[in-house]
MIRONU-691043 format. One line per 10 residues: their letters; for each residue y negated, z, x negated of C-alpha. Coordinates in Angstrom, 1 decimal, m for minus. Each point is the difference from the previous one (the first is absolute). Layout:
! MIRONU-691043
A	Y,Z,X | ...
END
This chain:
! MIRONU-691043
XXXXXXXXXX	0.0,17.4,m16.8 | 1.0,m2.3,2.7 | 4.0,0.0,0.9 | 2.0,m2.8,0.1 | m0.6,m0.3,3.8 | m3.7,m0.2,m0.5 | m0.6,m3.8,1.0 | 1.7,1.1,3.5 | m2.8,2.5,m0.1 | m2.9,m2.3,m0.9
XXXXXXXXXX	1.1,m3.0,2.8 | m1.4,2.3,2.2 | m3.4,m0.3,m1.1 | 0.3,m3.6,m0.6 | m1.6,m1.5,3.5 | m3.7,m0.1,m0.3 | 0.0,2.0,3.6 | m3.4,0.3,1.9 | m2.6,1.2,m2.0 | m3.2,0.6,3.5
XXXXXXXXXX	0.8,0.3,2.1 | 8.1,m2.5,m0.2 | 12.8,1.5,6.5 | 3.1,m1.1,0.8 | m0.3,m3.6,1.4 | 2.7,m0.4,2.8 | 0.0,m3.6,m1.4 | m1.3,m1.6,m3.1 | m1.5,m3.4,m0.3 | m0.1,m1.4,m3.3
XXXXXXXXXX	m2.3,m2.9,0.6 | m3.8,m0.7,1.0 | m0.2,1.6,3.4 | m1.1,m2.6,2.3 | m2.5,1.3,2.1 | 0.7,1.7,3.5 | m1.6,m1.5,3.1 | 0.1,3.2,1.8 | m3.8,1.5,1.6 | m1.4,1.1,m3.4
XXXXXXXXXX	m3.4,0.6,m0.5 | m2.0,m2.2,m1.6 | m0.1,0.6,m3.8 | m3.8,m0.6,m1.6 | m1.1,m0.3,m4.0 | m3.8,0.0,m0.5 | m0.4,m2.2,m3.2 | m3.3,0.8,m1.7 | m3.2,m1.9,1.1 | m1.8,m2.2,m2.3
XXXXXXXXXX	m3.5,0.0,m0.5 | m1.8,m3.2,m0.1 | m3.3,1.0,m0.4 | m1.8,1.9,m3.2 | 2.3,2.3,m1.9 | m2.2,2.5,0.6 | 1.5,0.7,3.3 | 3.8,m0.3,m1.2 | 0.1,3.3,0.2 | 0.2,m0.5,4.0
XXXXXXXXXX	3.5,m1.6,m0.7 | 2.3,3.1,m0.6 | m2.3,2.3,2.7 | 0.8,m2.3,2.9 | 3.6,m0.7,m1.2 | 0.2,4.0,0.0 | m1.4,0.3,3.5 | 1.8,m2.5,1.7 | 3.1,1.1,m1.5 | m0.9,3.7,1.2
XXXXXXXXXX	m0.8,m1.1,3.5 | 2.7,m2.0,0.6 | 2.2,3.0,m0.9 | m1.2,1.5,3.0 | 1.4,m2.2,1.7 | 3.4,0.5,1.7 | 0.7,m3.3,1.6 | 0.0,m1.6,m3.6 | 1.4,0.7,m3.3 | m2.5,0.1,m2.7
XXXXXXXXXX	1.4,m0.9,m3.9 | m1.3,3.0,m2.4 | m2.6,m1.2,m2.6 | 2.4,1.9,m2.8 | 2.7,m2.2,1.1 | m2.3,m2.9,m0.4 | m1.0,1.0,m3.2 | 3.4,0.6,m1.2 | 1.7,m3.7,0.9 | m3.0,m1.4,m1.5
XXXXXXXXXX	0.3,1.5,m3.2 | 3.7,m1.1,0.1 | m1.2,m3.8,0.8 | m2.2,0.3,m2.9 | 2.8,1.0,m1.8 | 2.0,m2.4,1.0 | m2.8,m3.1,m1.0 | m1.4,1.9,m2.8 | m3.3,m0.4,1.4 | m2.5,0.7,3.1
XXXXXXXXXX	1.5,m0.5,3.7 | m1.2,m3.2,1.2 | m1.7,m1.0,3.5 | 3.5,m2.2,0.5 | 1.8,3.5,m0.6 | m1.3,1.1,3.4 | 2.6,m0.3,2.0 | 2.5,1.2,m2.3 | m1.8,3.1,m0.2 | 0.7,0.4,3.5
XXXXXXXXXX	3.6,m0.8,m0.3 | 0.7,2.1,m2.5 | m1.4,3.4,2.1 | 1.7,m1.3,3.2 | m2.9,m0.9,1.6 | m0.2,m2.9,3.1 | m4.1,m0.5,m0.6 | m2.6,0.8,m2.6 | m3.2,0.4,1.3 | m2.8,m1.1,m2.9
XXXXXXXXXX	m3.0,m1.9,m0.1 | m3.4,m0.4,m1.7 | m3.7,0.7,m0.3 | m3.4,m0.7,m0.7 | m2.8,1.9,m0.3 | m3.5,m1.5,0.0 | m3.1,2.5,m0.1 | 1.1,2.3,2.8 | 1.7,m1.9,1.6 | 4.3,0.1,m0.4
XXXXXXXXXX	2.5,m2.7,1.6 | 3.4,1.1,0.0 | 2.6,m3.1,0.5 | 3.4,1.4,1.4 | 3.5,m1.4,m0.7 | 3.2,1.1,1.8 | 3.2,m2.0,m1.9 | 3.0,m0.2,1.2 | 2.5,0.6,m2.8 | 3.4,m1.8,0.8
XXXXXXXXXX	m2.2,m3.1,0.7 | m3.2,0.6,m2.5 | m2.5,m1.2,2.0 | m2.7,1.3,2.0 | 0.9,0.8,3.5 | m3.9,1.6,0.8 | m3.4,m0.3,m1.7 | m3.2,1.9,0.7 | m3.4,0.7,m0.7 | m1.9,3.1,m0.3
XXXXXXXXXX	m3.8,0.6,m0.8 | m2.1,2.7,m0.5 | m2.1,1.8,m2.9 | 0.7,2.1,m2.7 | m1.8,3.4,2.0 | 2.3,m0.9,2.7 | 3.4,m0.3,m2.6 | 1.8,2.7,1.1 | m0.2,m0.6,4.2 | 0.9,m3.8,m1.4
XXXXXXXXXX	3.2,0.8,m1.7 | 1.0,1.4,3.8 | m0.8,m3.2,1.7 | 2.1,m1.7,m2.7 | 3.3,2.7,1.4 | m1.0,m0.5,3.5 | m0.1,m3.8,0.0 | 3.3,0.2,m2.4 | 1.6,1.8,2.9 | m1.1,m2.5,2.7
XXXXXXXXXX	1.3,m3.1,m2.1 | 3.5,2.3,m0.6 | 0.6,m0.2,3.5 | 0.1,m4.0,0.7 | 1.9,m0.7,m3.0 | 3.8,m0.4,m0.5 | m0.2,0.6,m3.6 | 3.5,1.2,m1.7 | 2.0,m0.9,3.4 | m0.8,3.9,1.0
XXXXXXXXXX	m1.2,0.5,3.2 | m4.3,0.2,0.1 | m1.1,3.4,0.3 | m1.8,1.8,2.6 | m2.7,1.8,m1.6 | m1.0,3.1,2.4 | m3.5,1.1,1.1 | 1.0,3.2,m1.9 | 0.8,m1.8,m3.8 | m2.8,m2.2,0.6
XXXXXXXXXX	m2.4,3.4,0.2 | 1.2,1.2,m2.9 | m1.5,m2.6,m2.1 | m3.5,0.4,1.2 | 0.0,4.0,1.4 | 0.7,0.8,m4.0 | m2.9,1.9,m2.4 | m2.3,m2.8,m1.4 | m0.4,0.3,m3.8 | m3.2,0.5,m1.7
XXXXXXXXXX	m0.9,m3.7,m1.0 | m0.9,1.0,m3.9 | 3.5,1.7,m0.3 | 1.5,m2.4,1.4 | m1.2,m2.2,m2.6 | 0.7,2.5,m2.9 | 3.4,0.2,1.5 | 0.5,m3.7,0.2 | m0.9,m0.1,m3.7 | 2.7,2.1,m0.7
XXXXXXXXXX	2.5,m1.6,1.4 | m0.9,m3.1,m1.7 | 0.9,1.4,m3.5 | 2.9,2.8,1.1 | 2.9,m1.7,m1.9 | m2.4,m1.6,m3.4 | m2.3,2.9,m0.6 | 1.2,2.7,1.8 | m2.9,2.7,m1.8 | m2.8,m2.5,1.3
XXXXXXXXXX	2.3,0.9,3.5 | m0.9,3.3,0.2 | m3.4,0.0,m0.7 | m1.0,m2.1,3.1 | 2.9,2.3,2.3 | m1.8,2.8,m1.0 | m3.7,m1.4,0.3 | 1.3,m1.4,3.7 | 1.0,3.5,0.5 | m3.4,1.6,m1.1
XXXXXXXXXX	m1.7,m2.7,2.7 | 2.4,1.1,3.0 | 2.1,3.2,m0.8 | 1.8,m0.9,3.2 | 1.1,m3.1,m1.2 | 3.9,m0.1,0.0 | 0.7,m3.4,m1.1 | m1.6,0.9,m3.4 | 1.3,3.4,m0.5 | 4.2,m0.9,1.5
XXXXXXXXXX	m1.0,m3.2,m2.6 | m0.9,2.6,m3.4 | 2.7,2.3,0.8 | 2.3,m2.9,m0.4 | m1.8,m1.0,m3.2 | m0.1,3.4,m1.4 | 3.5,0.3,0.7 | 0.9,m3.5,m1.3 | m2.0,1.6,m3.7 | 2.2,3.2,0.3
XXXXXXXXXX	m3.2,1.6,0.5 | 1.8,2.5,2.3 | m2.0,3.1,0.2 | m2.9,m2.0,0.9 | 1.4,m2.2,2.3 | 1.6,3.5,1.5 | m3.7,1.2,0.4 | m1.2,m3.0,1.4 | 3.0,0.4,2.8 | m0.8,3.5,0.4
XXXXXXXXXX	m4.1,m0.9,1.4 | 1.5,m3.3,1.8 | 2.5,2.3,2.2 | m2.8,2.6,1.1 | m2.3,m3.2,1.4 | 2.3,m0.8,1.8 | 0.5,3.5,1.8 | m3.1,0.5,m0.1 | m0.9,m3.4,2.0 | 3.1,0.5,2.4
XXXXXXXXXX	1.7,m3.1,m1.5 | 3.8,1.4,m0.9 | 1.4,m2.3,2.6 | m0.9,m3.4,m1.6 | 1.7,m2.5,m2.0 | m2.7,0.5,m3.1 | 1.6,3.6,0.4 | 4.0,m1.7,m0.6 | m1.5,m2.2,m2.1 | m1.6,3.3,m2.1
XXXXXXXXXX	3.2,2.2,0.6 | 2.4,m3.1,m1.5 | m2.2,m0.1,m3.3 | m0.2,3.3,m0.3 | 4.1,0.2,0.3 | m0.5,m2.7,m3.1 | m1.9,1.9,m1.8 | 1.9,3.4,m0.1 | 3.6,m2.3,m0.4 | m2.0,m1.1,m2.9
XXXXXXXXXX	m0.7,3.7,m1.7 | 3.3,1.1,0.8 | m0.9,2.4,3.1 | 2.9,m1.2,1.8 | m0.6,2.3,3.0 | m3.9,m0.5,0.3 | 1.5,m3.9,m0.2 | 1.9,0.3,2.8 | m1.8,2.2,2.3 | m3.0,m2.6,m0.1
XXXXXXXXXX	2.5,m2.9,0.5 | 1.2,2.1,3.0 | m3.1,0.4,1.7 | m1.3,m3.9,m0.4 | 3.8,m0.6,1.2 | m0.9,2.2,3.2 | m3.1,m1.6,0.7 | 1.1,m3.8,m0.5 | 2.4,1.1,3.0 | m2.5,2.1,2.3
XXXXXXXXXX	m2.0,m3.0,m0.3 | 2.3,m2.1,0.7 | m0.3,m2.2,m3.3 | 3.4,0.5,m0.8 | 0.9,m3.7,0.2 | m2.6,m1.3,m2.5 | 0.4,m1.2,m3.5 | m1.6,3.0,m1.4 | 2.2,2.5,1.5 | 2.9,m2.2,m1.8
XXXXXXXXXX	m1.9,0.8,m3.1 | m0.3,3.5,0.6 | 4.2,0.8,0.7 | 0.7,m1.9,m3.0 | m2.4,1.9,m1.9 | 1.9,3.0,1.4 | 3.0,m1.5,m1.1 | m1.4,m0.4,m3.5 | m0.7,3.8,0.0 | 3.5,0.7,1.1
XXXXXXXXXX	1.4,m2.1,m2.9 | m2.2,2.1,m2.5 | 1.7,2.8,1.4 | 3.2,m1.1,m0.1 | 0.7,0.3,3.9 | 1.8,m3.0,0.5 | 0.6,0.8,3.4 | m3.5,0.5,0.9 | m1.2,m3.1,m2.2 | 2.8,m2.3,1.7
XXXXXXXXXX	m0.8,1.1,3.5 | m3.8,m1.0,m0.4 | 0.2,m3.1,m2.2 | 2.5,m0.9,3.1 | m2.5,0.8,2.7 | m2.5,m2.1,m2.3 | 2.5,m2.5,m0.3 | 0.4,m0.1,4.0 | m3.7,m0.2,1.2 | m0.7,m2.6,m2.3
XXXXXXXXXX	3.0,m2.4,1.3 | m1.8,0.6,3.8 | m3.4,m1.2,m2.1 | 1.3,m3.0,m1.3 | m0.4,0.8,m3.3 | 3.4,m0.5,m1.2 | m0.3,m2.7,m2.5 | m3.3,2.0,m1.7 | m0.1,1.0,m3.9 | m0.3,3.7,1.8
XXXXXXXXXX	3.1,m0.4,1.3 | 2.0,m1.7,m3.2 | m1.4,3.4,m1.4 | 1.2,2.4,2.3 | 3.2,m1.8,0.0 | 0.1,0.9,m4.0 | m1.0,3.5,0.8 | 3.0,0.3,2.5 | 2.5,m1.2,m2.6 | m1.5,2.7,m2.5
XXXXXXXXXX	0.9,2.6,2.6 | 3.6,m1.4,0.6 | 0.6,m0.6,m3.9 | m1.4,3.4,m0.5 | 2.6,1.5,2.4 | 2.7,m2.2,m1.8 | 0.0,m2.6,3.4 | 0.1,m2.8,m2.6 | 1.3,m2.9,2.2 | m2.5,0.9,2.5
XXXXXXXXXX	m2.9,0.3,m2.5 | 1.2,m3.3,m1.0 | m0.5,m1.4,3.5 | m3.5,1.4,0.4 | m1.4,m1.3,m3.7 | 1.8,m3.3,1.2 | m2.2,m0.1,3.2 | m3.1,0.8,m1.8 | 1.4,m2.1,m2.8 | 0.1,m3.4,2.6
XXXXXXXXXX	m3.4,0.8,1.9 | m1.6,0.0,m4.2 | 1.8,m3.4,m0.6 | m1.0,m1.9,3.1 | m3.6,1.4,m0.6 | 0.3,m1.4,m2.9 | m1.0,3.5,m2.3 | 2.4,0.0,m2.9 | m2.6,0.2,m2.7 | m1.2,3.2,1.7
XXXXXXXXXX	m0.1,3.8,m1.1 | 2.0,1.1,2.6 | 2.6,m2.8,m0.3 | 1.0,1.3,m3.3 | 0.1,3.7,1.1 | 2.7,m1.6,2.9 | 1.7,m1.8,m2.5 | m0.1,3.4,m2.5 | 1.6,1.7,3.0 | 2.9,m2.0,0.8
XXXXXXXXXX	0.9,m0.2,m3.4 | 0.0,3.3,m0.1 | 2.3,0.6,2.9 | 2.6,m2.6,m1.2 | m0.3,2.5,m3.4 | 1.4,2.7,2.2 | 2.7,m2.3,1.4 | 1.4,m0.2,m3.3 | m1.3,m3.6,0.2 | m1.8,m1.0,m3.0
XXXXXXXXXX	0.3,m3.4,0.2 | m2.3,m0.6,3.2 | m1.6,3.2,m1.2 | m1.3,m2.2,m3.1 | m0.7,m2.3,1.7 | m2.5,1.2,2.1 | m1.1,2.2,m2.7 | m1.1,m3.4,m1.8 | m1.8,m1.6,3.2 | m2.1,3.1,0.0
XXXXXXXXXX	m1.0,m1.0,m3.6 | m0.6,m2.8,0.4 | m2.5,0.7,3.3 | m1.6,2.7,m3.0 | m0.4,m2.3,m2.7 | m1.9,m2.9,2.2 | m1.8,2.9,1.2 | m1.4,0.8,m4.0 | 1.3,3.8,1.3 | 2.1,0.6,m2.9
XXXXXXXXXX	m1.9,2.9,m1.0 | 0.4,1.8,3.3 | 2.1,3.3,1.0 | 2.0,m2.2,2.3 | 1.0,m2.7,m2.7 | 0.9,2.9,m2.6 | 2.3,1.9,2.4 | 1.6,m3.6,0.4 | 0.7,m0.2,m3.6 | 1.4,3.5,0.4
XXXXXXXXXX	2.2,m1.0,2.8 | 1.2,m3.2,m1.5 | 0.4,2.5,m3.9 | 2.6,2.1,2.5 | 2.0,m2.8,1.2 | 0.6,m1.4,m3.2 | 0.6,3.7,m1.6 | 2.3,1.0,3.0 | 1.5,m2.4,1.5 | 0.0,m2.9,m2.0
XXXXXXXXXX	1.1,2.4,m2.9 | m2.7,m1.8,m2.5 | m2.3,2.6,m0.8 | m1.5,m2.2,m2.7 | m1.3,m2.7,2.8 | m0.8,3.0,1.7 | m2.2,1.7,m3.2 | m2.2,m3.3,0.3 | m1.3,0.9,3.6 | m0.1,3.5,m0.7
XXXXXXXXXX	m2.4,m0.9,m2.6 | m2.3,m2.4,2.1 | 0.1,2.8,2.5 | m1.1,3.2,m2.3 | m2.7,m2.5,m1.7 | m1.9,m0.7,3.3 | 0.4,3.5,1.6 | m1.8,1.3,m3.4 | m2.4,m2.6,m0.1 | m1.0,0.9,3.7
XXXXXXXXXX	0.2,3.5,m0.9 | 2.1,0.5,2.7 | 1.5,4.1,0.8 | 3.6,m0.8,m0.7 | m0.6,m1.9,m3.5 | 1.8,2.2,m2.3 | 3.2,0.7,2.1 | m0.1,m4.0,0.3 | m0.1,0.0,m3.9 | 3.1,2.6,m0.4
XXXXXXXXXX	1.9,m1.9,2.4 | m0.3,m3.2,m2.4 | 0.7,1.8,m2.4 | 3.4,1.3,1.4 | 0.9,m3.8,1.0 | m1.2,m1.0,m3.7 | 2.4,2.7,m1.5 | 2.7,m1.7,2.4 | m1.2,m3.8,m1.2 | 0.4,1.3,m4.1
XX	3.3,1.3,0.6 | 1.6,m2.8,0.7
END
């Protein structure tokens, strides 16, 4: 049966962290942070291409979008926006509309992931032949600061999509894009792109399929991972993408097995000193944080953390990524120390990126505050879910997800300043976010109820108000079948005795 300080218990599970691959301030700001005009690399979002031609060759749409994204990564003169993060804000947009993200949505995408250009574009195929039109926006402005053109045929798709980078990086370095100085793209990054394996072209294809029905039919997925995988064992784009999959289904002794193989080609080709290899080692860290081997967790977060530095990468968006992920398996620990001191180094390298005023960092903001309420800091919690609070406003994501879990959470922390007046009335904004959400029959929404049951029982001494969330909260945890049902149940029932005595 849960105890009366259960709801302090569940607001730490109530931020929807980082699912795949989520600090003392000396000073706090508690508005939009306008950006820096320090030397900060230029920040990049590829936006998906669109094809123009027969959908039979849609498919080509996610591959390239995967491949540019992977080869600017490479790329240290630039900062390259993840796809996940992509993903992620445009779910929340779509959220937000209650419908598909539209072409005019663009350059909000690329506000909202911090980004100063997205690099998109479309194309046409026509027998063999494939035209590739390029697009580099500039975000503050939302116009096109470059446009190019790149043909070639289908047999030739995979040496295309490396002209596409390479002429990418040339326009990069006459524009002024994002009032961040042009970068200087070295003999050495620009070799990267074209000295890497080429990809056998029918797995590419297979691979490209998968990626094109990942999030809406994620079984269909893995079938064309794993037939790309049969056409080039080698392939690591397909096998680093089914691992996540597999881990994503909670399929974890196969996606284990599947890591397993992956690790021993890359021994056995020499290739432990490549950032596929941190890549690998950060999803396998996900993976094992995921079945609760804490230590197998961290020693593979360790070693990708080792590499991103020996390879000098440790000033990239991904390595961001990978110390909050850290963090996140410090907070599952309950190190607080530990989990402060990376969110803070997170925090850190992604002010010197620009990416201040991103949804990333409105999230790691919340995840600070957790840590600080969590280690009863509540006025400075407070100041960090106000931060991330601001950055969510000005973006304009109220009717978001993760806007309720914020709002859930300082609610909560004005609970344990004895304030349950602010405390319920954050507790209702949360609701509310919920309810236009339809996720009334979610975890999060039930321990809600059960948070806003205890205030009434406790401190509002009406355990009768307080029976009627109890109840919405045990119905939906037994309709979801949900572990913790019956104590939910026998807690109502304590706060109905309460209610009938009266």
């Amino acid at each position: 049966m849960p105890s009366l300080d259960i709801e302090r218990e569940k607001g730490r599970n109530t931020m929807n962290k980082r699912n795949l691959t989520i600090t003392l301030c000396a000073v706090f700001f508690f508005t939009f942070i306008p950006p820096s005009r320090a030397e900060k690399k230029l920040n990049i979002l590829v936006y998906p291409f669109t094809n123009a031609g027969p959908n039979d060759y849609a498919w080509i749409a996610a591959g390239m979008t995967d491949t540019v994204i992977a080869d600017l990564g490479k790329i240290r003169e630039i900062t390259v926006i993840s796809e996940r993060e992509r993903r992620t804000v445009m779910k929340e947009i779509e959220l937000v509309q209650s419908g598909a993200v539209r072409d005019s949505d663009v350059a909000r995408v690329g506000t909202l992931t911090g980004a100063h250009a997205i690099f998109t574009g479309s194309y046409y195929v026509a027998g063999k032949k494939l035209r590739v039109i390029t697009k580099l926006i500039d975000v503050e402005k939302g116009t096109i600061d470059r446009a190019g053109k790149v043909d070639g045929t289908l047999d030739d798709l995979i040496s295309l999509q490396d002209r596409i980078v390479l002429d990418l990086l040339a326009d990069t370095e006459k524009t002024s894009i994002g009032k961040v100085r042009p970068p200087k793209i070295s003999e050495e990054s620009r070799k990267r792109v074209t000295a890497q394996r080429k990809t056998d072209p029918k797995a590419f294809e297979l691979y490209s399929r998968g990626l094109t029905v990942h999030d809406t039919e994620p079984l269909k997925a893995l079938d064309y991972y794993k037939n790309a995988l049969r056409a080039d064992p080698d392939y690591f784009d397909a096998a680093n993408r089914l691992i996540i999959l597999l881990t994503e289904l909670n399929r974890f002794p196969e996606a284990a097995k599947l890591l397993e193989r992956t690790e021993k080609s890359f021994r056995d080709a020499g290739e432990e000193n490549t950032l596929n290899y941190a890549v690998l080692l950060t999803n396998a860290g996900l993976l094992h944080r995921l079945r609760g081997n804490i230590a197998g967790a961290r020693d593979y977060y360790g070693r990708a953390e080792e590499l991103y530095i020996s390879l000098k990468f440790d000033d990239t968006a991904d390595y961001a990524a990978l110390l909050g992920d850290i963090g996140q398996l410090y907070w599952d620990r309950n190190d607080l120390d530990r989990a402060l001191e990376y969110y803070e180094k997170a925090r850190a390298l992604r002010l010197r990126l620009g990416l201040e005023n991103s949804r990333e960092y409105a999230e790691l903001m919340n995840n600070m505050g957790l840590v600080h309420w969590s280690r009863k800091q509540y006025d400075l919690a407070l100041r960090h879910y106000a931060m991330g609070q601001n950055i969510m406003e000005t973006m304009k994501l109220r009717r978001t997800k993760r806007y309720a879990s914020l709002m859930n959470n300082i609610g909560l922390t004005y609970w344990s300043q004895d304030d349950h007046v602010n405390a319920l009335a954050y507790y209702e904004k949360a609701g509310e976010v919920w309810e236009a959400l339809g996720m009334e029959t979610t975890a999060d929404y039930a321990t809600l109820m059960f948070n806003m049951g205890v205030l009434y029982h406790k401190k509002r001494n009406d355990p009768c108000r307080g029976a009627e969330f109890m109840d919405r909260c045990r119905a939906i945890m037994k309709k979801i079948n949900h572990a913790d049902a019956e104590s939910y149940n026998t807690y109502y029932g304590i706060v109905k005795k309460a209610c009938d005595r009266r």
